[in-house]
C-alpha positions in Angstrom: 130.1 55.0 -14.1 127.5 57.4 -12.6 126.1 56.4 -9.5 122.6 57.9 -10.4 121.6 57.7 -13.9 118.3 60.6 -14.3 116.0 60.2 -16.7 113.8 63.3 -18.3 112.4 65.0 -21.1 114.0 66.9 -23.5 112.2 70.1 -23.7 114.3 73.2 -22.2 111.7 73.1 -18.9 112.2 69.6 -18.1 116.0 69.6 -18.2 115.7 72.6 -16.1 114.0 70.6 -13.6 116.6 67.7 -14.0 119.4 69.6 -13.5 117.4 71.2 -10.0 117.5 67.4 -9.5 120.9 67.3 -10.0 121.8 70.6 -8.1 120.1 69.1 -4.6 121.7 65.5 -5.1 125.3 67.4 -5.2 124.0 69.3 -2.5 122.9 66.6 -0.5 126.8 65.4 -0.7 127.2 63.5 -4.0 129.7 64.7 -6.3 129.2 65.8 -9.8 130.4 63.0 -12.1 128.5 60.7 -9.9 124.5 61.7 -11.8 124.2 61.7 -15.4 121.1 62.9 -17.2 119.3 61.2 -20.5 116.9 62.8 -22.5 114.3 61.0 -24.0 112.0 62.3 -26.7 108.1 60.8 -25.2 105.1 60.7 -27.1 103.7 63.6 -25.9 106.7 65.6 -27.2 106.2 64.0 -31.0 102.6 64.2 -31.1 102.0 68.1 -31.6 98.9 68.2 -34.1 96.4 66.8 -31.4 94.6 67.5 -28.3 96.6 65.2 -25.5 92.9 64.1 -24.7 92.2 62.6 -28.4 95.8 61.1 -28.3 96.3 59.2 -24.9 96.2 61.7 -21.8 98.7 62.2 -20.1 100.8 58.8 -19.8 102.1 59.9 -23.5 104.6 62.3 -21.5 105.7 59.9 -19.0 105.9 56.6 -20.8 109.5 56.1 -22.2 110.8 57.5 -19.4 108.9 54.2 -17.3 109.9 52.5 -19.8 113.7 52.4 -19.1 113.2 53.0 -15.0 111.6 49.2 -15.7 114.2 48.1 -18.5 117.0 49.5 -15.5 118.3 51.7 -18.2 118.1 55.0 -15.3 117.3 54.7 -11.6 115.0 57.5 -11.6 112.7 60.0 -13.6 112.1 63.3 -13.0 108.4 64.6 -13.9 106.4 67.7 -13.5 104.2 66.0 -11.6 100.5 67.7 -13.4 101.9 65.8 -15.9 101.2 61.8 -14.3 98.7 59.3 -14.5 97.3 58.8 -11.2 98.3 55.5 -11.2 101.6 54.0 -12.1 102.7 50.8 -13.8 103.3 48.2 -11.7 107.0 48.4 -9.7 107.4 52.0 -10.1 106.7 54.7 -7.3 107.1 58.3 -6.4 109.8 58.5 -3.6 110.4 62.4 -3.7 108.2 65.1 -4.5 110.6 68.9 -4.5 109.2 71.7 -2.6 106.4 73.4 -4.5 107.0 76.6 -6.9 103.9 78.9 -7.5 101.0 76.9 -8.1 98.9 79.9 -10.1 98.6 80.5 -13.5 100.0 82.9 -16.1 98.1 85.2 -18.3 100.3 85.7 -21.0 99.3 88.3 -23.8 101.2 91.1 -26.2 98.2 93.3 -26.2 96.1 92.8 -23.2 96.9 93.5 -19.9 94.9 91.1 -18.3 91.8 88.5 -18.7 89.1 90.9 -18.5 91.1 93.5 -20.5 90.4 90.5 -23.6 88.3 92.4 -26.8 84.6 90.4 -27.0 85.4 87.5 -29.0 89.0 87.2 -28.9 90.8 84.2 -29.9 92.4 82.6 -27.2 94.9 79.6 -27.1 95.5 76.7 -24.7 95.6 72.9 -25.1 94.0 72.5 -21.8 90.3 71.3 -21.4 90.9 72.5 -17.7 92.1 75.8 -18.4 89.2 76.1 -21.6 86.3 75.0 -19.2 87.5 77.8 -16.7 88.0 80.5 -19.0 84.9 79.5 -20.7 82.8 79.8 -17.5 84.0 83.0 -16.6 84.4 84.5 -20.5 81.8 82.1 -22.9 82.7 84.9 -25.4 85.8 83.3 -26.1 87.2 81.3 -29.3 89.3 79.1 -27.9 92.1 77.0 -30.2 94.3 74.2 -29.5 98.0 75.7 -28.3 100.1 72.7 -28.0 104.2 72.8 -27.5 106.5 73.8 -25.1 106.3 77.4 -23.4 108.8 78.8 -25.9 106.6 77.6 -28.6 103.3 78.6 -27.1 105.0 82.2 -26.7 106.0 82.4 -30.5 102.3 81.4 -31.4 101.4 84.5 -29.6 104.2 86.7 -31.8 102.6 85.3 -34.7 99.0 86.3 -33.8 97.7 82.6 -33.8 95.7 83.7 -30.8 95.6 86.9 -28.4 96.4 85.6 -25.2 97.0 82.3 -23.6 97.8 80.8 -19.8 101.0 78.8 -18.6 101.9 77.5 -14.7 103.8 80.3 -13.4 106.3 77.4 -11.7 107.7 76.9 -15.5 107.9 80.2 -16.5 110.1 81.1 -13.0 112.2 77.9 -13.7 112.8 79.3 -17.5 113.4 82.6 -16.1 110.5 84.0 -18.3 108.6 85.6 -15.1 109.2 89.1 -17.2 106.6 87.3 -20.1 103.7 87.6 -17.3 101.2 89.7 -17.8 98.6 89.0 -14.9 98.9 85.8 -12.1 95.7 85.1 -11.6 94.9 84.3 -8.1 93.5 80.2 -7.8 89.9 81.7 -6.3 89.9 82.3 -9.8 91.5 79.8 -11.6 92.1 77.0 -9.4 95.2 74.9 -10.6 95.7 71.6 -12.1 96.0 68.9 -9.5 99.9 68.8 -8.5 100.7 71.6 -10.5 104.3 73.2 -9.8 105.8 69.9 -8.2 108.9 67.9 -9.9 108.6 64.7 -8.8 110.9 61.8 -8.9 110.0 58.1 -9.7 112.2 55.3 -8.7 111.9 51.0 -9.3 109.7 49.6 -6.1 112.6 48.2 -4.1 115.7 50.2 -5.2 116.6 51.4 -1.5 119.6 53.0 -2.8 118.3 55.4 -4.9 115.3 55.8 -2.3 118.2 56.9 0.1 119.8 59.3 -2.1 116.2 60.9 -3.1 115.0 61.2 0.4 117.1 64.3 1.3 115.2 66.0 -2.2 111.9 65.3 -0.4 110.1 68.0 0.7 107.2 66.6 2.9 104.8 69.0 3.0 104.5 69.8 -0.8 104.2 65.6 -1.0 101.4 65.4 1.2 99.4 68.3 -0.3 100.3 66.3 -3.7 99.4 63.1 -2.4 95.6 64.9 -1.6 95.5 66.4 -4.9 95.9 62.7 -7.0 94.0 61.1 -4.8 90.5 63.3 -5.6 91.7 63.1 -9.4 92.5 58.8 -9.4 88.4 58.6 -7.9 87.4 61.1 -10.3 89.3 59.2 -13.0 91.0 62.4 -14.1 92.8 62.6 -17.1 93.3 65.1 -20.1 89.6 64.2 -21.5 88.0 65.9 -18.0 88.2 69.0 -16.8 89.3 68.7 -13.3 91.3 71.3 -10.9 92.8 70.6 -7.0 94.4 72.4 -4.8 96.0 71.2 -1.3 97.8 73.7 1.2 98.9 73.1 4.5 97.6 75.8 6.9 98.2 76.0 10.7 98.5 72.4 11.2 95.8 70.9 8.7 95.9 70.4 5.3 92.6 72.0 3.3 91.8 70.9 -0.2 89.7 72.6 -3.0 88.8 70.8 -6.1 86.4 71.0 -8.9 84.9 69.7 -12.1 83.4 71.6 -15.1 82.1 70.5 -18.4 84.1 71.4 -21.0 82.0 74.5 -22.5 82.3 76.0 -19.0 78.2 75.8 -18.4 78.2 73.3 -15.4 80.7 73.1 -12.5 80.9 71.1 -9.5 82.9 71.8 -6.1 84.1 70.7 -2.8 86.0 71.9 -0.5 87.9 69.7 2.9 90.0 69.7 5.4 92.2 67.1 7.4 94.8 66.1 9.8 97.8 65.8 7.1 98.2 61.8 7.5 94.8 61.6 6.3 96.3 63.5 2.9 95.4 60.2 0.5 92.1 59.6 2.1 90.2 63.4 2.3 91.0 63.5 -1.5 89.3 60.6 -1.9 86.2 61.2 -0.1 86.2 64.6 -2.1 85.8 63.0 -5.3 83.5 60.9 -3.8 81.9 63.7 -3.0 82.3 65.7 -5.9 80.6 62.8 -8.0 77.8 62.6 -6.3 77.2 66.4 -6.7 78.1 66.3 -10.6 76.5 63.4 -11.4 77.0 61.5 -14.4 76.2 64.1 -16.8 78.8 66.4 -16.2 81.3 64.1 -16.6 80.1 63.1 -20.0 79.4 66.4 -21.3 81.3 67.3 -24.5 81.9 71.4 -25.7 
């Protein structure tokens, strides 16, 4: 019987990123036979005609997968870590966040080479109000339609001319060993990312100390402190699919500096902050950004609709 029973998605990223979960465990000195991985289909995965933000948020990826850490049918999930609610269900905790992969975006596109290279008007996919509020501020001459599915189905949209051009986290497209599909990584002065984006991280049962053990040599501290920042400034904001909201912690020469910001979803107001703090003060700076960040976007913003 395994001695760590993972839990994950079923689409070809996220059993990437299990089996990286996997690949550390065995390298941390646990044999093979001793970690099994079970897929589970979430709702997120069935529900592929909607906008996440008319359907749920983003809980609808994560919530079978709680669902058996609490029923004690796995010890521990494994979750890109964008994709979490800020806060979890009751008994369940983050223990181990993996070190970071590229936290930029993607431009992905069969004809143009990059954003600005993009015909006036051109059709442009993505099923993330974050990314559509960005774009929008920067190109309002763009048509933007819903993109949802995995990255392999996102890519065939393009193929199939449902749009022109459309973004995805560089971190999946490395771990899929799609980096060739890139046509521009567009630097995060420019398109800052979604809060915790590029970090797998693993959530365990409050109290299970020997799966906490066995994670701990997966934990890479810096990338969870940064993280830590990031879903702090989106839990005061109440961030969630339905708001356009961007973060971004990095650990420079000793402190950790966070950027975040808000824009209405037609890309015509935006809000943003910018901190720095010791890195034990992580949890608290982001949450006197969003403090902050409220009080400079107003309630407005927040309820403004494209």
């Amino acid at each position: 019987m395994p001695l760590v029973k993972l839990g994950s998605r079923g689409s070809p990223l996220a059993l990437v990123q299990a089996h990286q979960v996997r690949d550390r465990l065995i390298a941390s000195g646990m044999a093979a036979d001793e970690i099994s991985i079970t897929v589970f289909k979430t709702s997120g995965d069935r529900i592929q005609d909607r906008p996440l933000s008319e359907v749920g948020g983003k809980g609808l990826f994560t919530k079978e997968l709680e669902d058996a850490l609490l029923a004690g049918t796995i010890d521990a999930a494994v979750h890109s870590m964008k994709d979490m609610s800020t806060r979890l269900p009751d008994g369940l905790h983050i223990t181990a966040v993996l070190e970071r992969e590229d936290v930029r975006d993607a431009f992905i596109s069969l004809s143009a080479r990059n954003l600005a290279d993009l015909p006036p008007n051109a059709i442009f996919g993505t099923s993330s109000l974050r990314r559509q509020a960005q774009l929008l501020r920067l190109r309002p001459d763009l048509k933007i339609v819903a993109f949802r599915g995995n990255v392999q189905t996102r890519l065939k949209k393009l193929g199939d001319g449902v749009a022109m051009a459309t973004l995805l986290a560089v971190a999946g497209l490395k771990r899929l060993d799609m980096a060739d599909r890139i046509a521009q990584i567009i630097d995060t002065h420019i398109l800052l990312p979604a809060a915790a984006q590029g970090a797998i991280g693993i959530e365990i049962r409050t109290g299970d100390d020997r799966t906490a053990q066995r994670m701990a040599a997966l934990d890479h501290q810096p990338t969870h402190l940064a993280i830590a920042a990031e879903r702090a400034f989106l839990d005061t904001l109440d961030g969630s699919c339905r708001t356009p909201i961007a973060a971004l912690a990095e650990l420079r020469n000793g402190r950790l500096r966070l950027r975040g910001e808000v824009i209405s979803p037609d890309g015509r107001r935006h809000a943003a902050v910018a901190r720095d703090a010791l890195p034990q003060e992580a949890a608290r700076m982001g949450a006197d950004a969003g403090a902050e960040i409220l009080t400079l976007a107003g309630p407005d913003l927040f309820g403004a609709r494209a």
